[in-house]
C-alpha positions in Angstrom: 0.0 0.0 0.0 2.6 2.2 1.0 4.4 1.8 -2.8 1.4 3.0 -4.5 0.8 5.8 -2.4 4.2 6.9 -2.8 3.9 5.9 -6.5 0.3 7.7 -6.8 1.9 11.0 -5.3 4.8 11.2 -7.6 2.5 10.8 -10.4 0.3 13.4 -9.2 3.2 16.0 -8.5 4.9 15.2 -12.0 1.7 15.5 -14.0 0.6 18.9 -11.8 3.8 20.9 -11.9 4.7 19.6 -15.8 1.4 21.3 -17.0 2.2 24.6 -15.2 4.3 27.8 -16.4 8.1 28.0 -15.6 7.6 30.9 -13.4 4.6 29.1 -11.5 7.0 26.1 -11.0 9.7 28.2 -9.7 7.5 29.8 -7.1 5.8 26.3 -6.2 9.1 24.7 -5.9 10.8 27.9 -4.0 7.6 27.0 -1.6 8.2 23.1 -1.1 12.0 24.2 -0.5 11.0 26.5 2.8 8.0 23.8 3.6 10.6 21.5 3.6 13.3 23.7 5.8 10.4 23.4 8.5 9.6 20.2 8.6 12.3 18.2 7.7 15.0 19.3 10.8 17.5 16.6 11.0 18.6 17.3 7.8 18.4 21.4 8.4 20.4 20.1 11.4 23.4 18.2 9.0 23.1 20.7 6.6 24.1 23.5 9.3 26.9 20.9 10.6 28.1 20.7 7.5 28.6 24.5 7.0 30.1 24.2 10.1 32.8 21.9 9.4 33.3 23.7 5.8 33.5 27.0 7.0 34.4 27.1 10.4 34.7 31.1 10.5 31.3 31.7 8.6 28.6 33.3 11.2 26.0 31.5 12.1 23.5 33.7 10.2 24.9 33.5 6.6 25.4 29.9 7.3 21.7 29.6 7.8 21.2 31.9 4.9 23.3 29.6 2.2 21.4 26.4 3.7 18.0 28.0 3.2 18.9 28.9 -0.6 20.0 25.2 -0.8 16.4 24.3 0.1 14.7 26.9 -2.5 17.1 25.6 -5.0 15.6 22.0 -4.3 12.4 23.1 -5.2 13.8 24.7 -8.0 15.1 21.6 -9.2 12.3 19.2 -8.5 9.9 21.9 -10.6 12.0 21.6 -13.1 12.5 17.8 -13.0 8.7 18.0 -13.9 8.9 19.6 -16.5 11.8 17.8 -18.7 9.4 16.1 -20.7 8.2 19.4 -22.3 12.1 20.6 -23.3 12.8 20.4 -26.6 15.8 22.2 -28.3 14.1 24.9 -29.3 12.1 25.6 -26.0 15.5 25.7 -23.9 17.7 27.9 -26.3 17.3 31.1 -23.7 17.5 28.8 -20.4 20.5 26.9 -21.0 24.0 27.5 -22.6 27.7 25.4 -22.6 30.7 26.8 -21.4 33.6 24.6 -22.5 32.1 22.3 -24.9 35.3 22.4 -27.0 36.9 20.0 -24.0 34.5 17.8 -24.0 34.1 17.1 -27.4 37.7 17.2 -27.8 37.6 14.4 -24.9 35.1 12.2 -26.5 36.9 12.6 -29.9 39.6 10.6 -28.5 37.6 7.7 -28.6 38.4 5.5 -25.1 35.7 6.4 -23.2 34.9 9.7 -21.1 34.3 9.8 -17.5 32.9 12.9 -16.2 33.3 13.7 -12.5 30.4 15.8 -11.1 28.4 16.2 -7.9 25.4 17.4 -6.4 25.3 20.9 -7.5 23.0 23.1 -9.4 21.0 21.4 -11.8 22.8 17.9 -11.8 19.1 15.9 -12.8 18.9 19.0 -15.2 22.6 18.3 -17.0 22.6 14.7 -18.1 19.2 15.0 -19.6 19.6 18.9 -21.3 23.3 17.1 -23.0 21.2 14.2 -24.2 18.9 17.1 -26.1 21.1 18.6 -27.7 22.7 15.2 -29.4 25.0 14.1 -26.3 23.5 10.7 -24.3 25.2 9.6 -22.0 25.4 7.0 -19.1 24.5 7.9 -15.5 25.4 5.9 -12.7 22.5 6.2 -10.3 21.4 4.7 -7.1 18.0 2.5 -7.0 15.2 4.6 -5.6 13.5 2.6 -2.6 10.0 2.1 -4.7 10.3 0.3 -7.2 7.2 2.0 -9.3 9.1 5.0 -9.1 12.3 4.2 -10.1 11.3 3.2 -13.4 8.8 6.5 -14.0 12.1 8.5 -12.9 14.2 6.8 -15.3 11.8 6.3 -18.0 12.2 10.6 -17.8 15.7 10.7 -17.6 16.4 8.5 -20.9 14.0 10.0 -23.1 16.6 11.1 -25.3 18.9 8.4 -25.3 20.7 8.8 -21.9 21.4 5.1 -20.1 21.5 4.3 -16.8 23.9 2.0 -14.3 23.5 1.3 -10.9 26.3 1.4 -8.2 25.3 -2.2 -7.8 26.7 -3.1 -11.1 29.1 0.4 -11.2 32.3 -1.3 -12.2 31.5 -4.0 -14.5 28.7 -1.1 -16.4 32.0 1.6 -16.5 34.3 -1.0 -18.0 31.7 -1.6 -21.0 31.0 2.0 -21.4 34.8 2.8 -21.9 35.0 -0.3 -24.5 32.2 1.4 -26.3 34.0 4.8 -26.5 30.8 6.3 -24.1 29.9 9.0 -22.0 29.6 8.5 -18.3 28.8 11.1 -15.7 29.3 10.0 -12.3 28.3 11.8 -8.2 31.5 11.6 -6.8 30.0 13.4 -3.3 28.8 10.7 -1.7 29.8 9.9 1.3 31.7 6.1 1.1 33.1 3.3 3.0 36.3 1.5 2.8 37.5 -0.4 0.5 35.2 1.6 -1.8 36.3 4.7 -1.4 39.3 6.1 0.3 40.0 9.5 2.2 40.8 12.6 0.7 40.5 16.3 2.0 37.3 17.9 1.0 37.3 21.2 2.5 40.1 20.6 4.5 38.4 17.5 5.8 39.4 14.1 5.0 36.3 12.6 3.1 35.7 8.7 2.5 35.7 9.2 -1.5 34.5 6.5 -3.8 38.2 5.1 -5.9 36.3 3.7 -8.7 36.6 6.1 -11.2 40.0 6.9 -10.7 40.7 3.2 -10.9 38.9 2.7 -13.8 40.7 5.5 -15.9 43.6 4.3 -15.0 42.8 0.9 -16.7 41.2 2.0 -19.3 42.8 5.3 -20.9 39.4 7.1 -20.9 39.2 11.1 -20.8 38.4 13.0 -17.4 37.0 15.8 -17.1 34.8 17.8 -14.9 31.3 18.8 -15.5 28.8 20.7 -13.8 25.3 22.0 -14.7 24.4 25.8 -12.7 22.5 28.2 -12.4 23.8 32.0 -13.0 21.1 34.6 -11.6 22.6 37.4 -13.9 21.8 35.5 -16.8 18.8 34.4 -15.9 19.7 31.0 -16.7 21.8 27.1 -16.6 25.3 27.2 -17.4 26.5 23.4 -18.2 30.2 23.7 -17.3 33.1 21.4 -19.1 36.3 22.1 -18.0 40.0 20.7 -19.7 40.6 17.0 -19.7 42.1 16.0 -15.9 46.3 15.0 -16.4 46.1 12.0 -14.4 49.0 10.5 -12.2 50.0 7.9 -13.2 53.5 6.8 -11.0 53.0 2.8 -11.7 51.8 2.7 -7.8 48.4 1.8 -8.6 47.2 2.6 -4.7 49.2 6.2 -4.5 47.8 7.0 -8.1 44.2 6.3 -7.4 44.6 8.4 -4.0 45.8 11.2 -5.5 43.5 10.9 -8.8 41.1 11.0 -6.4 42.1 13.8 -4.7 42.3 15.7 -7.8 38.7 15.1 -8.7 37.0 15.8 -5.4 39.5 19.3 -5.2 37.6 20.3 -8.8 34.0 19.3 -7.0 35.0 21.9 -4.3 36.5 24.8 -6.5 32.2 24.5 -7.9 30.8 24.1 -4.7 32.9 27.2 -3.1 31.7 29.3 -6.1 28.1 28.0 -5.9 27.6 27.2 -2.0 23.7 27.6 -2.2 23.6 25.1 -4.7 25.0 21.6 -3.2 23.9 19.4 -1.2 24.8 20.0 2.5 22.0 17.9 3.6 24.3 15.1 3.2 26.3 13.7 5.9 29.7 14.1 3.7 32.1 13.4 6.3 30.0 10.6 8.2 32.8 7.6 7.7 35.8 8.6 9.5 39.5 6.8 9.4 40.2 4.4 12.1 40.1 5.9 15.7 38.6 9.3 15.0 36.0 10.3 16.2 32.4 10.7 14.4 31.7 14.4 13.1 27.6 13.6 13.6 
């Protein structure tokens, strides 16, 4: 009973807010976003722990103030996840543009594969589908959602234009093919992880259990990295998908200290975004939950 409600209220929501004007969904979703600030408080809670540990000299106040934009910006995001079906090339020239396409292309020219490291910030639903529009699928690797029903409406959404999907439960073996087949794949590397998984790196000057398969899986493979973020930029009024140059990766013949510092080097390009754009990731995430051996938990 429980799946279908959830199921029935998904529909509902997906079906309402797709049929209603981009400025109506932008003021519904801004609404769910401070609905959602009240009534969900153990995440408000991580999310102000988080900014603590981030920004340790940041006032309490403009802590607060970054976490409630978070919160409008994930209503923003779930409006707009309702209304993908309606984009068409045409209907999204003035609310997207690239910046850096030229490395991506010039990545994916080289024909082994490209792996694009990204988080959750801005519009990261929004950027894998909007690249798919405009002639670029891809391959996303995605967690399961819980219901089942759900899962499949979500992705049915997200590969409408010829986007794939893998699941971390089958994340290396679905990379490995990917890269064979000279693909695309965009992969959250903001999660936090859990040993021998992922391994620790700094994130905001705090070491972070990191997941190690992409790095691992360039190495083996030769495939492009690069990073690749979708935002949004108030003074345009619109999404800016970001590609930046192709990553030089270390590679020292010590597989372990190469995929540490690989690693390393990814994460540091997801912070340089999320320092520019602090009201749109995901602080609501326990980041730093796994901690190495003997230290104590940050929660």
């Amino acid at each position: 009973m429980r799946e279908a409600l959830e199921y029935a209220f998904a529909w509902t929501l997906l079906r309402l807010m797709g049929t209603l004007p981009r400025g109506a969904v932008r003021r519904v979703g801004a609404a769910l976003g401070a609905v959602a600030w009240w009534v969900l408080a153990k995440l408000r809670r991580t999310g102000l722990r988080n900014l603590e540990l981030a920004y340790p000299e940041m006032p309490s106040a403009e802590r607060t103030r970054i976490l409630r934009g978070v919160y409008r910006q994930l209503g923003w995001q779930l409006g707009e996840f309702c209304q993908m079906r309606r984009y068409t090339p045409e209907s999204t020239r003035t609310l997207f543009r690239y910046e850096g396409l030229e490395h991506y292309l010039a990545a994916r020219e080289r024909g082994q594969g490209v792996l694009v490291v990204t988080g959750h910030v801005g519009g990261w639903e929004l950027s894998s589908f909007w690249h798919s529009l405009m002639g670029h699928p891809m391959t996303m690797v995605i967690r399961r959602l819980d219901n089942a029903r759900v899962d499949r409406m979500v992705n049915e959404i997200r590969c409408m234009h010829g986007n794939r999907v893998v699941h971390k439960d089958d994340f290396a073996r679905g990379l490995l093919v990917a890269m064979r087949q000279g693909d695309t794949v965009g992969i959250l590397m903001d999660t936090n992880m859990t040993p021998p998984q992922g391994v620790f790196v700094p994130f905001f000057g705090v070491l972070a259990c990191t997941a190690s398969g992409l790095a691992r899986v360039a190495l083996r493979t030769g495939a492009a990295v690069l990073p690749g973020f979708l935002v949004w930029e108030a003074a345009e009024g619109k999404y800016v998908l970001h590609f930046g140059p192709e990553f030089a990766l270390a590679e020292t013949g010590d597989d372990e200290r190469d995929v540490l510092e690989n690693t390393a080097r990814f994460t540091s390009a997801i912070e340089v975004f999320v320092r520019r754009y602090p009201e749109q990731w995901l602080w609501v995430h326990r980041r730093w939950k796994t901690r190495p051996e003997g230290e104590a938990p940050l929660y």
